[in-house]
VEXSEMAR-430581 format. One record per atom (N, C-alpha, C): x, y, z. Coordinates in Angstrom, 2 decimals. Atoms other than C-alpha are relative to their C-alpha. Layout:
! VEXSEMAR-430581
+---------+---------+---------+
|       u |       v |       w |
+---------+---------+---------+
|       X |       Y |       Z |
...
+---------+---------+---------+
***
This chain:
! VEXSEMAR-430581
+---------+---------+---------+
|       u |       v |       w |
+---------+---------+---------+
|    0.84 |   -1.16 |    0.00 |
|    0.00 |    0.00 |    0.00 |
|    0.90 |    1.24 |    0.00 |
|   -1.14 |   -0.79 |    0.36 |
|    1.88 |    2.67 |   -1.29 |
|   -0.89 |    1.67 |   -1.02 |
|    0.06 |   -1.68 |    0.63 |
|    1.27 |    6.56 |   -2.90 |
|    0.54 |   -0.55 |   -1.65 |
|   -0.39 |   -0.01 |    1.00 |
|    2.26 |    4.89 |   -6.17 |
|   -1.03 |    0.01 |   -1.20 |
|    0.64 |   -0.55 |    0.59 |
|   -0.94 |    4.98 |   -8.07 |
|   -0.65 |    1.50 |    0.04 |
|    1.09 |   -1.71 |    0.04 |
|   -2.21 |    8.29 |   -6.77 |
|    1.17 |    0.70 |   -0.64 |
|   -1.39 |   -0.85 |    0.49 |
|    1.28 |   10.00 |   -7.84 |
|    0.19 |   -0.28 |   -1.64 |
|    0.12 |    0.14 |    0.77 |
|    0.80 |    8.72 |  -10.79 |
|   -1.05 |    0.44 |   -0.85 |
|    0.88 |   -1.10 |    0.48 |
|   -2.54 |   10.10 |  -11.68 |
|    0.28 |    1.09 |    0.23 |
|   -0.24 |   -1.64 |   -0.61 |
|   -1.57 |   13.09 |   -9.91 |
|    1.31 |    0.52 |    0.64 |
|   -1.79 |   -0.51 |   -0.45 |
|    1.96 |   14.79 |   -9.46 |
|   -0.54 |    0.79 |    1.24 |
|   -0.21 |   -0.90 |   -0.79 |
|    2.63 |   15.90 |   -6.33 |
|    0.63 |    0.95 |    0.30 |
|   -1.11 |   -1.25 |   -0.21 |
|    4.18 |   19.48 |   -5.21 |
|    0.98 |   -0.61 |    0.82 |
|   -1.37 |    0.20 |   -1.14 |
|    7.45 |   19.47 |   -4.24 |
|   -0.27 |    0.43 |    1.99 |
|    0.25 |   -0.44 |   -1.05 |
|    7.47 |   19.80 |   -0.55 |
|    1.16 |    0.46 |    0.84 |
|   -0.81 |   -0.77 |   -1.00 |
|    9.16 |   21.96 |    1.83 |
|    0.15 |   -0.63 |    1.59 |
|   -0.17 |    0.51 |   -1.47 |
|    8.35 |   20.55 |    5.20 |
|   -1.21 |   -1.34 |    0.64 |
|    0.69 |    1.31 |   -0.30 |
|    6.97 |   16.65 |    6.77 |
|   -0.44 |    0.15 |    1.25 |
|    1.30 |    0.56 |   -1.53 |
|    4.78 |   16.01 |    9.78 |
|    1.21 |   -0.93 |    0.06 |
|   -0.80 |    1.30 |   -0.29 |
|    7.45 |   13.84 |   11.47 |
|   -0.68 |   -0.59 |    1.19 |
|    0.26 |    0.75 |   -1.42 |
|    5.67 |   13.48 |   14.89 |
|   -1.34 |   -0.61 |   -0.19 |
|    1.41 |    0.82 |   -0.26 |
|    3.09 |   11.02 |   14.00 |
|   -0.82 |   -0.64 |    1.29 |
|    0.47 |    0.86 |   -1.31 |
|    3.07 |    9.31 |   17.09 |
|   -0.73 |    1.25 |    1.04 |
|    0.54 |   -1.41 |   -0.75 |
|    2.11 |   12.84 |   18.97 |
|   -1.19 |   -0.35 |   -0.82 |
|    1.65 |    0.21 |    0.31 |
|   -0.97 |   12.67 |   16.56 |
|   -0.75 |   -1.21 |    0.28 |
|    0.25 |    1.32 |   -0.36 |
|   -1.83 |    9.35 |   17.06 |
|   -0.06 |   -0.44 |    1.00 |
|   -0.17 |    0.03 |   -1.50 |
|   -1.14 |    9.51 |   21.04 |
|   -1.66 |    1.23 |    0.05 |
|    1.14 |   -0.97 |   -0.41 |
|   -3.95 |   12.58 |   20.91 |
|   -1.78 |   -0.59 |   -0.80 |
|    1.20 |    0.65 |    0.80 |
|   -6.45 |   10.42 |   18.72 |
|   -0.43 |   -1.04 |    0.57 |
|    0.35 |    1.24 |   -0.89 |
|   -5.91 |    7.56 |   20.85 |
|    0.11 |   -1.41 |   -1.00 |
|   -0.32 |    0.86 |    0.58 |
|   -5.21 |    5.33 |   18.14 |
|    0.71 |    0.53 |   -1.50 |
|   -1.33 |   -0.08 |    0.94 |
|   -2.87 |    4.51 |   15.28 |
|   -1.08 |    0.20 |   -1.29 |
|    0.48 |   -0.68 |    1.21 |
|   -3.50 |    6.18 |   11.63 |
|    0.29 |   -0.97 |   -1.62 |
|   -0.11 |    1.29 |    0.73 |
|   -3.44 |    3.84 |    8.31 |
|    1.13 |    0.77 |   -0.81 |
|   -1.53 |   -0.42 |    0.57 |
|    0.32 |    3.97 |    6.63 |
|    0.00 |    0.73 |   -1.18 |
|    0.38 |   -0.70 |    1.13 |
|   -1.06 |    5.26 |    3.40 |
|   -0.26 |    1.57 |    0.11 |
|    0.98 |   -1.57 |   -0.38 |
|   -2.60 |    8.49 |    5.00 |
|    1.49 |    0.09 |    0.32 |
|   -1.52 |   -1.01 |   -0.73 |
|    0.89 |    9.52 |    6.84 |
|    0.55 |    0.25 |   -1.09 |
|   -1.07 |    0.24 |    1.54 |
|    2.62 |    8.93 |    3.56 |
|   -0.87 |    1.22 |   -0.95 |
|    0.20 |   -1.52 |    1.05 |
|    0.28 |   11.46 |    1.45 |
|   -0.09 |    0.88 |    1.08 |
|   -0.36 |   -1.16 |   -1.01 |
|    0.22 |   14.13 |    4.24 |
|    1.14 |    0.23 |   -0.09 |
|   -1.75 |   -0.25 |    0.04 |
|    4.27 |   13.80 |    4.25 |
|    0.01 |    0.35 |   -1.40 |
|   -0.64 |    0.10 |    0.98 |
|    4.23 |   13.62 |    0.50 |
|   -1.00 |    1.25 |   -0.73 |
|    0.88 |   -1.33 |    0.44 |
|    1.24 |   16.03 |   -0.80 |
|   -0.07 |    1.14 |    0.80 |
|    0.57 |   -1.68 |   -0.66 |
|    0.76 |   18.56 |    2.17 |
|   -1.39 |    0.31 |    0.04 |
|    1.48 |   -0.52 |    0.51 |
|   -2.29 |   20.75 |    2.57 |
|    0.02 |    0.58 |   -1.66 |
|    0.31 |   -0.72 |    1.12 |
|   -3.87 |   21.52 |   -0.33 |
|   -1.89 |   -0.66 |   -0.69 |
|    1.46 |   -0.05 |    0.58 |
|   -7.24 |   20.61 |   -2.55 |
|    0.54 |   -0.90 |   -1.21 |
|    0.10 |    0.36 |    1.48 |
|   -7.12 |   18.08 |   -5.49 |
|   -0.88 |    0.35 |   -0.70 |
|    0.88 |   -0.72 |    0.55 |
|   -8.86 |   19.74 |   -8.57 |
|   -0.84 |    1.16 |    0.84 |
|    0.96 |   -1.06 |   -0.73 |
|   -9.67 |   22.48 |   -6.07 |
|   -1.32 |   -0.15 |    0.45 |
|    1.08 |    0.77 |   -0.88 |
|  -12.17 |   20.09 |   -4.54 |
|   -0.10 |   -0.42 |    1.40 |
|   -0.21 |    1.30 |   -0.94 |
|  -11.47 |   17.87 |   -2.34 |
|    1.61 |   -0.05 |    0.76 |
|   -1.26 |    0.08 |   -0.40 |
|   -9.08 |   18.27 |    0.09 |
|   -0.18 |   -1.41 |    1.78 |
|   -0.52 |    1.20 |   -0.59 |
|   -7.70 |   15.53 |    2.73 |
|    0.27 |    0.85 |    1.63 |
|   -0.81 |   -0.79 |   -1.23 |
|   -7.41 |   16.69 |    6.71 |
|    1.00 |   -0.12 |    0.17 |
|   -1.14 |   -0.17 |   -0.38 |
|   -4.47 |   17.54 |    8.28 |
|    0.32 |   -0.08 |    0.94 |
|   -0.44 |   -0.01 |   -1.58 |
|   -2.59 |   17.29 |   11.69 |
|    0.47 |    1.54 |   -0.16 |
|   -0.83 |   -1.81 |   -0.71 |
|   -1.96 |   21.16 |   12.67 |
|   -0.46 |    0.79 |   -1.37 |
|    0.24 |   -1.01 |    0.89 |
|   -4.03 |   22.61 |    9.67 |
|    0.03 |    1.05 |    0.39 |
|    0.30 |   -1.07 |   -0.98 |
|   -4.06 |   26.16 |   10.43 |
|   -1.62 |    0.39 |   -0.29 |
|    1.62 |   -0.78 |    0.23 |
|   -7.58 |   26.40 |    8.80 |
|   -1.13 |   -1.25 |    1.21 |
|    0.63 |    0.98 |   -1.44 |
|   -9.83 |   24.67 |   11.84 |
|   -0.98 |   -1.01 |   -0.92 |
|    0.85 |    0.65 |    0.29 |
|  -12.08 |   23.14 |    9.65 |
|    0.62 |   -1.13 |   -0.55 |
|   -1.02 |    0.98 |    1.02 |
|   -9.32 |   21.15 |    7.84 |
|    0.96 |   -0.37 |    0.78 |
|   -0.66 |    0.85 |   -0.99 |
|   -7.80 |   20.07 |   10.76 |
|   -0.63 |   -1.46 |    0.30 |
|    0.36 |    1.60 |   -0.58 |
|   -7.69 |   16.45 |   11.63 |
|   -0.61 |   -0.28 |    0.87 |
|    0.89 |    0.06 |   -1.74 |
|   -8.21 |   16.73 |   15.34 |
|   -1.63 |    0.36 |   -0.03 |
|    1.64 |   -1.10 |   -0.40 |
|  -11.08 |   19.33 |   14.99 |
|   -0.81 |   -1.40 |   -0.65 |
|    0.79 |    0.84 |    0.74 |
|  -12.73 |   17.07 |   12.13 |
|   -0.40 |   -1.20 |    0.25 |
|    0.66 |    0.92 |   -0.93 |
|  -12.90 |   14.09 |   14.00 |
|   -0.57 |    0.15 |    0.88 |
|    1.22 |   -0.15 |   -1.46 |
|  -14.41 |   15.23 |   17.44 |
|   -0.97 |    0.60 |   -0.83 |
|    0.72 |   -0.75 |    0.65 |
|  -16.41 |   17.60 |   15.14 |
|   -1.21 |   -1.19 |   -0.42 |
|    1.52 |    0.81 |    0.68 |
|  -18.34 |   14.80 |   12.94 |
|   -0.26 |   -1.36 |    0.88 |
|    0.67 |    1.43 |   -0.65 |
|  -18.19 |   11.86 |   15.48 |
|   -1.21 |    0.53 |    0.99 |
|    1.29 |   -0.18 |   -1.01 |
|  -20.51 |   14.13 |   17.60 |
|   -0.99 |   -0.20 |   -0.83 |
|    1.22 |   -0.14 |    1.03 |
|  -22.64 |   14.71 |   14.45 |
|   -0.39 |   -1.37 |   -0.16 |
|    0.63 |    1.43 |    0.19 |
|  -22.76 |   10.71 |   13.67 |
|   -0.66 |   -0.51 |    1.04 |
|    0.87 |    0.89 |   -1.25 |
|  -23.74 |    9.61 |   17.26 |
|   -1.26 |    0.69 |   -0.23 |
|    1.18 |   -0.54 |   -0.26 |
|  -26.70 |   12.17 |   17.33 |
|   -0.87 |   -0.15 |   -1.30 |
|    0.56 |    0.30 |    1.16 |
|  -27.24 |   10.93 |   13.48 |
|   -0.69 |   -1.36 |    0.23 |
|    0.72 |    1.70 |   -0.62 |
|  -27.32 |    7.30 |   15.09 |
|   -0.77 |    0.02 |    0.78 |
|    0.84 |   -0.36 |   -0.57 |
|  -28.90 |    8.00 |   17.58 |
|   -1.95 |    0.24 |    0.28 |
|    1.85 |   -0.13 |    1.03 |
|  -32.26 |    8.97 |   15.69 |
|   -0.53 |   -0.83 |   -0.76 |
|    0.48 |    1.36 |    0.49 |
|  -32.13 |    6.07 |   14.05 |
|    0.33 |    0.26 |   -1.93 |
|   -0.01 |    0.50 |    1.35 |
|  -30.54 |    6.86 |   10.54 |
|    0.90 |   -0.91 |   -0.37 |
|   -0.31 |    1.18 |    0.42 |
|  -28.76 |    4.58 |    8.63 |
|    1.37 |    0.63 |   -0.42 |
|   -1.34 |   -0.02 |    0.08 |
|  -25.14 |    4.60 |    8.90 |
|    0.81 |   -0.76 |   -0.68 |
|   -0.18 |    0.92 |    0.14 |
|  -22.80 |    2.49 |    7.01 |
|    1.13 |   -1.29 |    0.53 |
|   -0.95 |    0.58 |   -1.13 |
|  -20.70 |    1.52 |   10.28 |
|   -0.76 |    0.61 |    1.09 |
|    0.41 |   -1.17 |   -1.38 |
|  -21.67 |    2.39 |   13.87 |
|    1.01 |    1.00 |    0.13 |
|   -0.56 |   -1.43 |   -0.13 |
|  -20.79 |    5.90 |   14.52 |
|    1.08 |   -0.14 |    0.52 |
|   -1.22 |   -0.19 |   -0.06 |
|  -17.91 |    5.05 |   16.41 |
|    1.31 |   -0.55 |   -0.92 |
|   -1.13 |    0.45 |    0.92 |
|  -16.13 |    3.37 |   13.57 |
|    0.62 |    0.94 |   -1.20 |
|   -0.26 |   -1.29 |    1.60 |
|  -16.38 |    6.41 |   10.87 |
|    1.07 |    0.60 |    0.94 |
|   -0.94 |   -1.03 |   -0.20 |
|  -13.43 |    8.71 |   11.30 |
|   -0.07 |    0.88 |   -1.23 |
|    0.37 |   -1.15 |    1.00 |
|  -13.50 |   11.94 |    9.16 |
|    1.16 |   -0.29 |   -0.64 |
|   -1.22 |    0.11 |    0.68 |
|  -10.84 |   11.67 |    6.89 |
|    0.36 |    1.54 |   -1.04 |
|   -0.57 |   -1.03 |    0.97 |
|  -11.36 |   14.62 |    4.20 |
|   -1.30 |    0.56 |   -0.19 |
|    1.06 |   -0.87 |   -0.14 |
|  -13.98 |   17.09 |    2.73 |
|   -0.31 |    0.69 |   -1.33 |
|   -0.11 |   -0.85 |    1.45 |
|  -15.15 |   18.59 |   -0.62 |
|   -0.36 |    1.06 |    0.23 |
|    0.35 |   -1.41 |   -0.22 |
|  -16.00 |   22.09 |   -1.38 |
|   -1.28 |   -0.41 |   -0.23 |
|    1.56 |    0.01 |    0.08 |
|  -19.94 |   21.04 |   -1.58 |
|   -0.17 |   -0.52 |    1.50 |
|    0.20 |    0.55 |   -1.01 |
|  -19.34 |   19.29 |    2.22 |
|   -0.20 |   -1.32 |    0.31 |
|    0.03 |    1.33 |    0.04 |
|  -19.37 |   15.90 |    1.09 |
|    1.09 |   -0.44 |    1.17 |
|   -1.07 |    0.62 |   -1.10 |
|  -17.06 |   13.49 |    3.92 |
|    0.26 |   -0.82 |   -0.42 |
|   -0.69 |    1.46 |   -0.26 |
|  -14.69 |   11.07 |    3.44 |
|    0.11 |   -0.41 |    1.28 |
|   -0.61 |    0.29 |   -1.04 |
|  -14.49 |    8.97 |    6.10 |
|    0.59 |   -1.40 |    0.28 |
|   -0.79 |    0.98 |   -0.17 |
|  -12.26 |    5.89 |    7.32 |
|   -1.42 |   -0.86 |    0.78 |
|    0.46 |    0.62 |   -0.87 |
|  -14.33 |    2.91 |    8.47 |
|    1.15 |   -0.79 |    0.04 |
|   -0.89 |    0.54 |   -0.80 |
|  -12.31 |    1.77 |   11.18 |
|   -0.69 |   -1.44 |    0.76 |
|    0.30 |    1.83 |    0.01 |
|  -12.94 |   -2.07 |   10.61 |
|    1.06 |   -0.37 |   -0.50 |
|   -0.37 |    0.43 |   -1.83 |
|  -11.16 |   -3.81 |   12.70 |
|    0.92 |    1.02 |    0.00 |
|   -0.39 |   -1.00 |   -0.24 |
|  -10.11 |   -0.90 |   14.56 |
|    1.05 |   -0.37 |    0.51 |
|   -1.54 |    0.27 |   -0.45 |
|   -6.71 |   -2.32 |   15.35 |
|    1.11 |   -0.26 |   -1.10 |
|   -0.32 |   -0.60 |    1.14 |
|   -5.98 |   -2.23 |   11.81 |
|    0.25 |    0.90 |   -0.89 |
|    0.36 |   -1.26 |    0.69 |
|   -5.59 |    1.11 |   10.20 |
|    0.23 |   -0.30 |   -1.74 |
|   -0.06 |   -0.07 |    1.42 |
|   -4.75 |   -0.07 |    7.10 |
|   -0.09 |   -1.17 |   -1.09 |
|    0.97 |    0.18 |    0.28 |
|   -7.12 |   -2.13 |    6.32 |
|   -1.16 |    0.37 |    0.12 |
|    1.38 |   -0.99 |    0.48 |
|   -9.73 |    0.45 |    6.54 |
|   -0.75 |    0.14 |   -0.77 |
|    1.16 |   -0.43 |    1.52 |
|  -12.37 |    1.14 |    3.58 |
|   -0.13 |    1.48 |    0.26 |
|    0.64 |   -1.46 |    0.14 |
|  -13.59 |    4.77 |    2.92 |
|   -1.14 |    0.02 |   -0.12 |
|    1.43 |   -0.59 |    0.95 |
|  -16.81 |    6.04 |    2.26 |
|   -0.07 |    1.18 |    0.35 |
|   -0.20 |   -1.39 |    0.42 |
|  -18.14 |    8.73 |    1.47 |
|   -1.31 |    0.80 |    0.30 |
|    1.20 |   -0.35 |   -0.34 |
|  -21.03 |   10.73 |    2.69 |
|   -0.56 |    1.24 |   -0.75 |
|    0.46 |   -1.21 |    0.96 |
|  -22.99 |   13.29 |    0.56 |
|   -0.51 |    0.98 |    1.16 |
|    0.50 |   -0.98 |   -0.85 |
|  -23.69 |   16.50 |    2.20 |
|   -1.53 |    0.48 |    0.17 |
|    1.37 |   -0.40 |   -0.01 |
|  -27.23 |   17.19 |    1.50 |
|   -0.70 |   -1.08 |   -0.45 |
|    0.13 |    1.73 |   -0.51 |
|  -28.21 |   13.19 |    1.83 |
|    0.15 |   -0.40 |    1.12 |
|   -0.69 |    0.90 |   -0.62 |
|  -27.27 |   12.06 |    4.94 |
|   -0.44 |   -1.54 |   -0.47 |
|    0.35 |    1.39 |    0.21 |
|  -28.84 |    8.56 |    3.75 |
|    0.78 |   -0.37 |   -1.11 |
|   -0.54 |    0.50 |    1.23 |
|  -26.83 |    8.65 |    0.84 |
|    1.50 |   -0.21 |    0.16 |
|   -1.60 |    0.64 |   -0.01 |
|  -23.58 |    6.76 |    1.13 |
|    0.53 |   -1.04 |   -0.72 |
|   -0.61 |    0.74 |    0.95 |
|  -20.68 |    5.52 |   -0.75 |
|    1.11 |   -0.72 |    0.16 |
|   -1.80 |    0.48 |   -0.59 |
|  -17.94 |    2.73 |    0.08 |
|    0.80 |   -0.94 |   -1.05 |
|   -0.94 |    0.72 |    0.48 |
|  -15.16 |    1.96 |   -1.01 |
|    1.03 |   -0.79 |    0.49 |
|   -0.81 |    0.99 |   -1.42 |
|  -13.52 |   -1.34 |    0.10 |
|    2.10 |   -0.09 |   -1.05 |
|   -1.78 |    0.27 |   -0.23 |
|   -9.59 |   -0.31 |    0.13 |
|    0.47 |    1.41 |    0.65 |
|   -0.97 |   -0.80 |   -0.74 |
|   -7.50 |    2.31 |    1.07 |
|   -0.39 |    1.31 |   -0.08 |
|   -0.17 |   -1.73 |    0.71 |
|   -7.53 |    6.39 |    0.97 |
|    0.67 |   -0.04 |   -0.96 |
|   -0.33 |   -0.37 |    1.09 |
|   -5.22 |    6.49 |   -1.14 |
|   -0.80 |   -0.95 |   -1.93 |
|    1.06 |    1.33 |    0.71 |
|   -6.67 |    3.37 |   -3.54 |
|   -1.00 |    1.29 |   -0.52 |
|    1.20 |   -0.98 |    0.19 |
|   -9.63 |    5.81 |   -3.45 |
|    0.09 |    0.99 |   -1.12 |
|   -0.30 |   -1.16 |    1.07 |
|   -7.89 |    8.78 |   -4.51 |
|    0.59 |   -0.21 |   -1.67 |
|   -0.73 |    0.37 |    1.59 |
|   -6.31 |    7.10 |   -7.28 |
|   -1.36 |   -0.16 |   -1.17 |
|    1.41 |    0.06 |    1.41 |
|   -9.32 |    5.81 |   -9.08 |
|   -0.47 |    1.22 |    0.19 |
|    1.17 |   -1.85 |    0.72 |
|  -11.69 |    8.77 |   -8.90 |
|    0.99 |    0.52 |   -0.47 |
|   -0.64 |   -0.46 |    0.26 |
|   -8.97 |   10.81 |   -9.35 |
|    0.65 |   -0.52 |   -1.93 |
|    0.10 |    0.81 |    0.84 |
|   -8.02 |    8.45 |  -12.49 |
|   -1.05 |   -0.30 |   -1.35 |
|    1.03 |   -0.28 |    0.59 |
|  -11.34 |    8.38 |  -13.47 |
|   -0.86 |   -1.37 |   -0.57 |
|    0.08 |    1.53 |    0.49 |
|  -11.53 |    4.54 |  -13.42 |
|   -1.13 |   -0.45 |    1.33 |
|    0.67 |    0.22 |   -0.69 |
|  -13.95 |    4.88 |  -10.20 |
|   -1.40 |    1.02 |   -0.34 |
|    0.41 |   -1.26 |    0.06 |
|  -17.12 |    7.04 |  -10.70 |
|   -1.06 |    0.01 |    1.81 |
|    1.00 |    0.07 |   -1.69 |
|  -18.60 |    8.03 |   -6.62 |
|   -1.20 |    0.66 |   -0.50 |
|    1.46 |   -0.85 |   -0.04 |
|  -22.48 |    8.75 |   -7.19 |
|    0.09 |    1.37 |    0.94 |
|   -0.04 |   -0.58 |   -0.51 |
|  -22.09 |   10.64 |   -4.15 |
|    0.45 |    1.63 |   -0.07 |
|   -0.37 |   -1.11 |   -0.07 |
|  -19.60 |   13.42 |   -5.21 |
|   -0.45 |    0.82 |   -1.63 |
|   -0.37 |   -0.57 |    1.10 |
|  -19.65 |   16.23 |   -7.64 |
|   -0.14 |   -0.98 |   -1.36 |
|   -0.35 |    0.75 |    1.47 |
|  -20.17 |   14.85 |  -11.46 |
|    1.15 |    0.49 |   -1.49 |
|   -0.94 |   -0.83 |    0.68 |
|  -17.82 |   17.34 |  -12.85 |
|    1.40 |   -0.27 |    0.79 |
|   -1.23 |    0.32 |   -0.93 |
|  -15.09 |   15.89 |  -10.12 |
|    0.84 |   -1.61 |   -0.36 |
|   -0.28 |   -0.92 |    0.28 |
|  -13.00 |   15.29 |  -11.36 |
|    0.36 |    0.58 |   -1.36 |
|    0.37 |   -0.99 |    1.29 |
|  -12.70 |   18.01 |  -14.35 |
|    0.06 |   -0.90 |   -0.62 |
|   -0.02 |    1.17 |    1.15 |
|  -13.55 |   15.67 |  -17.18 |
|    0.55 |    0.37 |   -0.96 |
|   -0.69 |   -0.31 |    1.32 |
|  -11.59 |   17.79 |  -19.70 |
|    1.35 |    0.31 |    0.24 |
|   -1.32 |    0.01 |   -0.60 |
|   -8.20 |   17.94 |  -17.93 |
|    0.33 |   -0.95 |    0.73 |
|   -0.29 |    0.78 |   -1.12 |
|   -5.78 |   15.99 |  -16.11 |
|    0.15 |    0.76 |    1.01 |
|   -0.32 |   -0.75 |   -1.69 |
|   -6.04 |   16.67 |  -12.15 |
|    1.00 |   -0.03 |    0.66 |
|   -0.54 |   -1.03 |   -0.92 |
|   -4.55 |   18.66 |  -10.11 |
|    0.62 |   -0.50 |    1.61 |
|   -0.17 |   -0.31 |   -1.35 |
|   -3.16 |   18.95 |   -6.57 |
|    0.61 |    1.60 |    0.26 |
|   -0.36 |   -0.69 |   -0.20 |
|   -3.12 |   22.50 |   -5.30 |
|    0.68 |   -0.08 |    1.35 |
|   -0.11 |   -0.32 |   -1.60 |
|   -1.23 |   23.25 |   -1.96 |
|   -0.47 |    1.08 |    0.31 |
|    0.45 |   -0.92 |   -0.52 |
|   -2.68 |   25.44 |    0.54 |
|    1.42 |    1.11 |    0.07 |
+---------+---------+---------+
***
């Protein structure tokens, strides 16, 4: 499990500076993060693919695109989603937020078996649906590669995502 198909659909910016203290994030989360995710954070940075869809961060400075925030943030929202009785496609404590489009769509990690990080799946939650969800059984990155690629299509996001008349992008913040 490796950054070698997504880098391949999509060049990454050179980078200036790595998140080295994983274990500090991972000590404040309370559990360990899937090897794929550390690896594009170290290797992409903040930023937005196709100026969509961008991926949280440990120490974003924008709060909403922080890692930390974005997990306590939507696991409150899923319990009080479960809660009511909608239809999740993990119990609420297994989603972890992972990323975010500019329409509010969520990636998130189901953390099955949560002693695994990397064997995780994604899905994907539409913002103005909550009933409408989309999974995908492999990795974040896996993920990003196809859509990104254009060899996956997510009902869920954007149909113009991504740009169907160019190859995509990674901006940094």
């Amino acid at each position: 499990m490796t950054l070698e198909r997504l880098t391949r659909a999509v060049q990454p910016p050179p980078r200036q500076e790595v998140l080295s203290d994983w274990d500090e994030v991972e000590s404040a989360l309370g559990f360990g993060l899937p090897g794929d995710y550390k690896e594009l954070v170290d290797r992409y940075g903040p930023g937005r693919f196709d100026d969509f869809l961008a991926i949280f961060q440990p120490h974003h400075e924008v709060q909403r695109l922080d890692l930390l925030h974005a997990v306590t943030e939507t696991a409150e929202l899923l319990e009080a989603y479960e809660a009511s009785g909608e239809t999740l496609p993990a119990p609420a404590h297994q989603l972890l937020a992972a990323g975010l489009t500019d329409n509010g769509d969520t990636l998130y990690w189901v953390r099955d078996p949560p002693e695994s990080p990397d064997r995780w799946r994604v899905a994907v939650n539409a913002a103005r649906d909550f009933d409408e969800w989309f999974v995908f059984d492999g990795c974040l990155s896996d993920f990003l590669a196809a859509v990104l690629s254009r060899e996956l299509v997510v009902p869920v996001l954007a149909g113009d995502f991504p740009y169907p008349d160019k190859a995509p992008v990674y901006r940094p913040d």
